[in-house]
C-alpha positions as CSV (number, residue, x, y, z in Angstrom):
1,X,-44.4,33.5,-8.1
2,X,-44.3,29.5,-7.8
3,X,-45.3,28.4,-4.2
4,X,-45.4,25.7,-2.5
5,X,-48.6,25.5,-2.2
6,X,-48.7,26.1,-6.0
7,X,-46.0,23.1,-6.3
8,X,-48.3,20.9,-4.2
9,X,-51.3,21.1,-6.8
10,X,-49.0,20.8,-9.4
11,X,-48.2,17.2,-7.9
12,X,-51.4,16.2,-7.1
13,X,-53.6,17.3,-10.6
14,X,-54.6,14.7,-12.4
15,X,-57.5,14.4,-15.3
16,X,-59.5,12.5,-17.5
17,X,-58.6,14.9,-20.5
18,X,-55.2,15.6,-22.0
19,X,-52.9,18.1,-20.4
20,X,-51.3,21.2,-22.1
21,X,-47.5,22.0,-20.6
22,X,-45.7,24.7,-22.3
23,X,-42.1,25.9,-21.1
24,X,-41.3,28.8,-22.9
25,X,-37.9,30.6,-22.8
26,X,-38.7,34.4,-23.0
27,X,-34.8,35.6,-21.7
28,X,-34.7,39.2,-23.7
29,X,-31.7,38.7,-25.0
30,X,-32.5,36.1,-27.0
31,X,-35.0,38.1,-28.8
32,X,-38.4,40.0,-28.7
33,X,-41.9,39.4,-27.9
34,X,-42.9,38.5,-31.6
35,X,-39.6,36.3,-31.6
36,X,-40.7,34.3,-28.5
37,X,-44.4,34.3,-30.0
38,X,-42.9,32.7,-33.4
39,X,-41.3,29.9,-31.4
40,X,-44.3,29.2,-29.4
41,X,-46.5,29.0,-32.6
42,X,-44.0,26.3,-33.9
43,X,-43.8,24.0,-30.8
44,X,-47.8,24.1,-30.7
45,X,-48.4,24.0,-34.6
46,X,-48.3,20.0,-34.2
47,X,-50.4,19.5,-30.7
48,X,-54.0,18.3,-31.4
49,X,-55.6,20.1,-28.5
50,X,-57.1,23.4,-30.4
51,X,-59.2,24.6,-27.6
52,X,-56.1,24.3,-25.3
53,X,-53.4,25.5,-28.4
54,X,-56.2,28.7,-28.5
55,X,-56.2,29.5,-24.4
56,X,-52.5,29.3,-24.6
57,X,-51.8,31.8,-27.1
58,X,-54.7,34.3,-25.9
59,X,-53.3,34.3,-22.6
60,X,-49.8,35.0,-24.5
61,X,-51.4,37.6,-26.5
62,X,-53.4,39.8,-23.8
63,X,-52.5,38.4,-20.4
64,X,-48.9,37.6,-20.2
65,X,-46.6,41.0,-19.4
66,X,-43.0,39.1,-20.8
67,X,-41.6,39.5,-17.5
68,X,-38.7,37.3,-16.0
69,X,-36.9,34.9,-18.1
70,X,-39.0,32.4,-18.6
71,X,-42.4,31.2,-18.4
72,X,-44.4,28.0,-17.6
73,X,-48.3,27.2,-18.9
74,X,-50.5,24.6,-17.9
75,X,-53.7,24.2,-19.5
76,X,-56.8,21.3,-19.0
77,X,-60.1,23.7,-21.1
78,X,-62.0,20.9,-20.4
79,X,-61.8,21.1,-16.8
80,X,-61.7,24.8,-17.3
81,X,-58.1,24.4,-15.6
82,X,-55.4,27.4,-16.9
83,X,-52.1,28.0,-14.6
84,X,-49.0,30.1,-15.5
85,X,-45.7,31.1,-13.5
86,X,-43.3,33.6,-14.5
87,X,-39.7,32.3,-13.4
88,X,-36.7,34.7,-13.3
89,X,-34.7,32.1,-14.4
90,X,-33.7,30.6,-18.1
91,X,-35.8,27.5,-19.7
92,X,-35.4,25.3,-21.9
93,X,-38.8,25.3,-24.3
94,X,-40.9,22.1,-25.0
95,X,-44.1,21.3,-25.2
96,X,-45.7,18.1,-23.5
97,X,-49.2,16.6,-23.6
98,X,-50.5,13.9,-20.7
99,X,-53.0,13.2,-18.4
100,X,-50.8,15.4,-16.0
101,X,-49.1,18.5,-16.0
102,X,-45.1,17.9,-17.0
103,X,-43.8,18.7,-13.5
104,X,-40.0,17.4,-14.2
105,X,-38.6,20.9,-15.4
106,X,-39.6,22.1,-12.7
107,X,-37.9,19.8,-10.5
108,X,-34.7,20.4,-12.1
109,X,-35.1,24.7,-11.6
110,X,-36.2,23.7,-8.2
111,X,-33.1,21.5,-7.3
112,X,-30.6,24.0,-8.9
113,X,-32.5,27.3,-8.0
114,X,-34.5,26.7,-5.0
115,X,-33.9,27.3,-1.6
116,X,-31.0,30.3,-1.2
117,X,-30.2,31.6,2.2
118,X,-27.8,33.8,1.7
119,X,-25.4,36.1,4.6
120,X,-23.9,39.0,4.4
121,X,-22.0,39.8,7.6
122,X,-19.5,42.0,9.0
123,X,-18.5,42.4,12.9
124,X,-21.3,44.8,13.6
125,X,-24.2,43.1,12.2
126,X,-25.5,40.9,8.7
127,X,-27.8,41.4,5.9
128,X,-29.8,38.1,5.5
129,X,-31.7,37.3,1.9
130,X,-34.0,34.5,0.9
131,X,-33.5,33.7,-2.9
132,X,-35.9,31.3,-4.8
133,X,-36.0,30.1,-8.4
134,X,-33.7,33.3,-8.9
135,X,-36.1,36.0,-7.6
136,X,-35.5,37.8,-4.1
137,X,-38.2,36.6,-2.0
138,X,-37.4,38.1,1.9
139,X,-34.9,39.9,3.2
140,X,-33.9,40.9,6.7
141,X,-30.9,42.7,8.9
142,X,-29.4,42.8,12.3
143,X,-27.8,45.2,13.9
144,X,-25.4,44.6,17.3
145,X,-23.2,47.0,19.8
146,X,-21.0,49.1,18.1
147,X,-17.5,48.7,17.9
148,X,-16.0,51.3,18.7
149,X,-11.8,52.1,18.3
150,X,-10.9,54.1,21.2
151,X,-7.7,56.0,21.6
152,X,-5.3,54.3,23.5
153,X,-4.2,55.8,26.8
154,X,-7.7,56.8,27.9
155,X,-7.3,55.0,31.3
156,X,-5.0,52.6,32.8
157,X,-1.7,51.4,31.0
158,X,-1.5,48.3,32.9
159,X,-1.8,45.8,30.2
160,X,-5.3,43.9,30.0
161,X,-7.6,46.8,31.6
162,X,-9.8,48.8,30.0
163,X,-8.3,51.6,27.8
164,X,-5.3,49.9,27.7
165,X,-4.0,48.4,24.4
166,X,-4.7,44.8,25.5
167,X,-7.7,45.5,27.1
168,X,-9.0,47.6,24.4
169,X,-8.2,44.6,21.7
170,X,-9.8,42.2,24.3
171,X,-12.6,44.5,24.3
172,X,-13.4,44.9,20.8
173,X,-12.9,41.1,20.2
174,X,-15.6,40.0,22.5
175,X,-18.1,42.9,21.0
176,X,-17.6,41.5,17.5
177,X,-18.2,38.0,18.6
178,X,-21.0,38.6,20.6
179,X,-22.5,40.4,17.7
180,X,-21.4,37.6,15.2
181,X,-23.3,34.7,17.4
182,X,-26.5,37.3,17.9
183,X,-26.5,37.6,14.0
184,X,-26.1,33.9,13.3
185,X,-29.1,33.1,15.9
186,X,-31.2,35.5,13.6
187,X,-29.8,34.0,10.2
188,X,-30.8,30.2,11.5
189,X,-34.4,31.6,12.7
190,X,-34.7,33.3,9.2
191,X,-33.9,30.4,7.3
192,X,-35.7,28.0,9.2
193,X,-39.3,30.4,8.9
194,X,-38.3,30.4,4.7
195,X,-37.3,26.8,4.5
196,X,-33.9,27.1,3.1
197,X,-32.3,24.3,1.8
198,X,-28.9,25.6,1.5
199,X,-27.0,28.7,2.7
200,X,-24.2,30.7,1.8
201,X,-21.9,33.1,3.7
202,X,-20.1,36.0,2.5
203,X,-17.9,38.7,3.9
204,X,-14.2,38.7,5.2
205,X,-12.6,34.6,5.8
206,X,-12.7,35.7,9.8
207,X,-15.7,37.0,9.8
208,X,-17.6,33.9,7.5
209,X,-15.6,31.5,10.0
210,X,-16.7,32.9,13.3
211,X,-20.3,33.1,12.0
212,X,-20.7,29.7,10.4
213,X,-19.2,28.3,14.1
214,X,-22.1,30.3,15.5
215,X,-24.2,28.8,13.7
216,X,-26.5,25.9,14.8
217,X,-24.7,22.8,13.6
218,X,-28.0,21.9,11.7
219,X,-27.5,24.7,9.6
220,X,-23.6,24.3,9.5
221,X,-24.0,21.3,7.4
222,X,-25.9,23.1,4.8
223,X,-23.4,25.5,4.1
224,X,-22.6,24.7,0.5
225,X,-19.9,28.0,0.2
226,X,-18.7,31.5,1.0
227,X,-17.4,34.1,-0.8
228,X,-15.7,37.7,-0.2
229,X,-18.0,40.7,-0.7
230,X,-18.8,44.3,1.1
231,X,-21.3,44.6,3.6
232,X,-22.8,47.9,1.8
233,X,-23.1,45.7,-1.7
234,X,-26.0,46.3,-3.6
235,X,-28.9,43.1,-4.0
236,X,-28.2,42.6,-7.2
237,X,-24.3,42.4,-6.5
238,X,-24.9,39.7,-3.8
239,X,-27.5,38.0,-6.2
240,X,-25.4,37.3,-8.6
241,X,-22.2,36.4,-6.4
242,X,-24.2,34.0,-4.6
243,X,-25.7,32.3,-7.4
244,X,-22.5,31.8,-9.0
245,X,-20.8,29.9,-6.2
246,X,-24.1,28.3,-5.4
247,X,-24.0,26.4,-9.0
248,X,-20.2,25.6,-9.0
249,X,-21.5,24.3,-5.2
250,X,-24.0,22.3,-6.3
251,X,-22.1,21.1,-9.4
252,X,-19.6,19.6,-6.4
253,X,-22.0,18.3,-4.6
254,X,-23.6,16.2,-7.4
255,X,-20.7,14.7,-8.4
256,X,-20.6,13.9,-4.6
257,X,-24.3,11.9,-4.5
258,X,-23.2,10.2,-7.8
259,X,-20.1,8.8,-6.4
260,X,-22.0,7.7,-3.1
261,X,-24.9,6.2,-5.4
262,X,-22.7,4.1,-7.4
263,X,-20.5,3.1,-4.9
264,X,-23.8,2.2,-2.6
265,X,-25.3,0.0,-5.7
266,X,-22.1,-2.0,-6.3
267,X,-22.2,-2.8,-2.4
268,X,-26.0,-4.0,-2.9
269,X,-26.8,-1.5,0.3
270,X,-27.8,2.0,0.4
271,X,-28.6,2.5,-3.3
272,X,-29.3,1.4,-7.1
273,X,-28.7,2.4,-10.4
274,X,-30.4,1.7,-13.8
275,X,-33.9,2.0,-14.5
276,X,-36.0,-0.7,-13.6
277,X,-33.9,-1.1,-10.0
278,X,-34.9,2.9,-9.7
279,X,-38.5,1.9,-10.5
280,X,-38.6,-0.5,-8.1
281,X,-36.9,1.2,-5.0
282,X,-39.6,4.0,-5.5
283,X,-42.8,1.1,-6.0
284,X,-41.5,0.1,-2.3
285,X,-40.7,3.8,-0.9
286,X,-37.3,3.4,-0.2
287,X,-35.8,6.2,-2.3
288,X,-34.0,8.6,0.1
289,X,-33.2,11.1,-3.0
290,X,-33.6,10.5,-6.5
291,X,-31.0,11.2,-9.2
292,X,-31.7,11.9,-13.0
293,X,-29.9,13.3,-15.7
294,X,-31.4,16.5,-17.3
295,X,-33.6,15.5,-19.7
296,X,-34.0,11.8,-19.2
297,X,-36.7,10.2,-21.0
298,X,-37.5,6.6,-20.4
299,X,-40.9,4.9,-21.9
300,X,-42.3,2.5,-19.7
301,X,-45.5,0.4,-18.3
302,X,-47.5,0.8,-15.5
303,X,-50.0,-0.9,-13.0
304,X,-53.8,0.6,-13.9
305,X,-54.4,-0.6,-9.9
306,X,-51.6,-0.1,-7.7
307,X,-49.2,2.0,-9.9
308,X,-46.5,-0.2,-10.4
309,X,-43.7,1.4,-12.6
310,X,-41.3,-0.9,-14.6
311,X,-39.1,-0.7,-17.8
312,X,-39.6,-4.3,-18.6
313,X,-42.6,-5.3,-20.5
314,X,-45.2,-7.4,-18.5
315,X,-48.8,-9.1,-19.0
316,X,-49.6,-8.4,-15.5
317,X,-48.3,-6.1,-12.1
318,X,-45.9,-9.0,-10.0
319,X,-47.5,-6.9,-7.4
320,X,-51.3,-7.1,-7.4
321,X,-51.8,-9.2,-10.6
322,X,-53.4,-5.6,-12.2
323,X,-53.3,-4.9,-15.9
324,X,-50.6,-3.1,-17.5
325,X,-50.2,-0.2,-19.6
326,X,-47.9,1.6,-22.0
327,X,-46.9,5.2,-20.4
328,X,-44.3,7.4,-22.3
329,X,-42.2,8.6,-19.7
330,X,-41.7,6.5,-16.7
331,X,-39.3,8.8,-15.4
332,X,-41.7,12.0,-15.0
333,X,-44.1,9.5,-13.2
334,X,-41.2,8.5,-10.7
335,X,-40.0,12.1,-10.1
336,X,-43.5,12.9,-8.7
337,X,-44.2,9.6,-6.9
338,X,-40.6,10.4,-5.0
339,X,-42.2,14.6,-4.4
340,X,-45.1,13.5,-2.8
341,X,-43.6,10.9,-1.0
342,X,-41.1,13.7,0.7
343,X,-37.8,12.8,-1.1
344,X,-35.8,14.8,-2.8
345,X,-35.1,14.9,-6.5
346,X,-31.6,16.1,-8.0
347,X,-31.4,16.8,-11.4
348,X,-28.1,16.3,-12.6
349,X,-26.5,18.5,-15.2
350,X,-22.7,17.0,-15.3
351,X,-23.5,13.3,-15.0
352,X,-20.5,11.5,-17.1
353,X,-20.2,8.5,-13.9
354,X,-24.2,8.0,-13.8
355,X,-24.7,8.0,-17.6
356,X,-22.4,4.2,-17.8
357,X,-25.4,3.1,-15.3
358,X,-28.5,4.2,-17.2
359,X,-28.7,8.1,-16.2
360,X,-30.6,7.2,-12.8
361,X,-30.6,5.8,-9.3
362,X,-31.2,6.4,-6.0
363,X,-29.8,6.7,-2.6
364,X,-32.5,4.6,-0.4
365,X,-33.8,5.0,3.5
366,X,-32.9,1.2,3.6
């Protein structure tokens, strides 16, 4: 399982030796063991690292169990440095070798997979899940007053007492929503003590309203969708149903930050696009959120003494007057300057708009 404090090393490794990064893609149905094996043998047939190319594949051959979907390897054998993560969600597979580990894959399943809240709710109560990178992580439920349907008649007829019709409606209402608000004070507690980044609500159209109005206002605004399902579904049932509307959500929601990124550049105020303005804007830690098409590779030069990025070839840093040198992908550098810094990254996997402005920008503090 990838933690944060796993995530948080990840970011802040760096050596004097070459770096090992595999992504592997070990999804079942797309083959066996041996298959997967094969494939790993041909990205690393080419990588002069042997001591490095010879930890990875023991640790295929006698330590991996070919659990999950995919898997991620990190390897420094001269620092004695070996990490793996098992993900329950697909990979592409590369290989990359630098003086860090690749972290930008990981960006990407952590912008479309991380960070589920998910609630199930009814009048009587809610189920409440944490999902991360695809894998179940917590889960918890609340239970309220029952509601119960009395016959009608049991007391008084006047209209609006108890046991009459009215009062009996009245009744039930104010049960239900007194459960409803109790469950949504336990859902925003639950995702605050898991760090959910986005939640989703499911259940009957009444039920998901009265909750999400319930719900802190905080919390509201990172409702990204609902969707009908029974309170007695299985985990796997609500697993799959919310991460379907999740990435159709999220889909939405980048064509959203695209839009507000390129209309923010063309004002001059709020954000940039192209490379070297990107580069920039992080140098000066302004970037708010960072936005990069899947896959985006950009070779680039860099500061050896402040750690000045740019696309443009220079003798010397405008910055600090420090030498410059050649790096082969100035993007993977950004995406971890803008981590550590606290920004967010979003990986962008439907980016026609963004790709006539250089597959990046930014939308900046200032």
């Amino acid at each position: 399982m990838l933690t944060d404090r796993d995530l948080k090393e990840l970011l802040e490794y760096k050596s004097d030796h070459p770096v090992l990064s595999v992504y592997l893609n070990t999804d079942p149905t797309n083959g066996n063991a041996e298959t997967h094996k094969l494939h790993l043998r041909t990205m690393l047939k080419d990588i002069d690292l042997n001591e490095d190319v010879e930890v990875i594949e023991r640790f295929f051959d006698h330590q991996f169990d070919w659990s999950g979907k995919s898997v991620v390897v990190f390897s420094c054998s001269l620092d004695g440095w070996l990490r793996y993560y098992s993900l329950a969600v697909p990979i592409r597979s590369r290989v990359r070798v630098s003086e860090r580990p690749h972290f930008k894959p990981l960006a990407d399943i952590l912008d479309f997979y991380g960070g589920y809240g998910v609630a199930i709710v009814d009048k009587q109560g809610a189920r409440i899940f944490y999902f991360h990178l695809g894998e179940l992580h917590e889960q918890q439920g609340v239970l309220g007053e029952n509601v119960r349907h009395t016959k009608r008649g049991g007391g008084s007829q006047s209209p609006g007492r108890r046991g009459g019709s009215a009062g009996q409606t009245n009744y039930i209402e104010e049960v239900a929503e007194r459960n409803i608000k109790d469950a949504a004070d336990f859902a925003a507690r639950f995702f605050s003590e898991n760090h959910v980044r986005r939640v989703l609500i499911g259940g009957s159209d009444e039920n998901i309203a009265l909750f999400r109005s319930h719900l802190p206002k905080a919390w509201q605004s990172l409702v990204v969708g609902s969707f009908p399902i029974s309170m007695s579904a299985s985990n796997h049932e609500v697993h799959e149903r919310a991460m379907h509307v999740g990435r159709e959500a999220e889909l939405k929601r980048e064509s959203k930050l695209i839009n507000a990124v390129i209309t923010n550049a063309a004002k001059g105020k709020g954000g940039v696009v192209q490379l070297d303005d990107t580069l920039s804007a992080v140098h000066q830690g302004r970037v708010l959120t960072l936005l990069i098409k899947e896959g985006f590779r950009a070779p680039g030069h860099r500061c050896m003494d402040c750690g000045f990025i740019t696309g443009i070839l220079i003798e010397l840093c405008p910055f600090c007057g420090g030498a410059i040198e050649n790096i082969p992908d100035a993007v993977e550098l950004v995406v971890r300057k803008v981590l550590q810094a606290g920004g967010d990254v979003e990986v962008l996997h439907d980016e026609k708009e963004l790709s006539q402005h250089g597959h990046i920008g930014a939308l900046l503090r200032y």
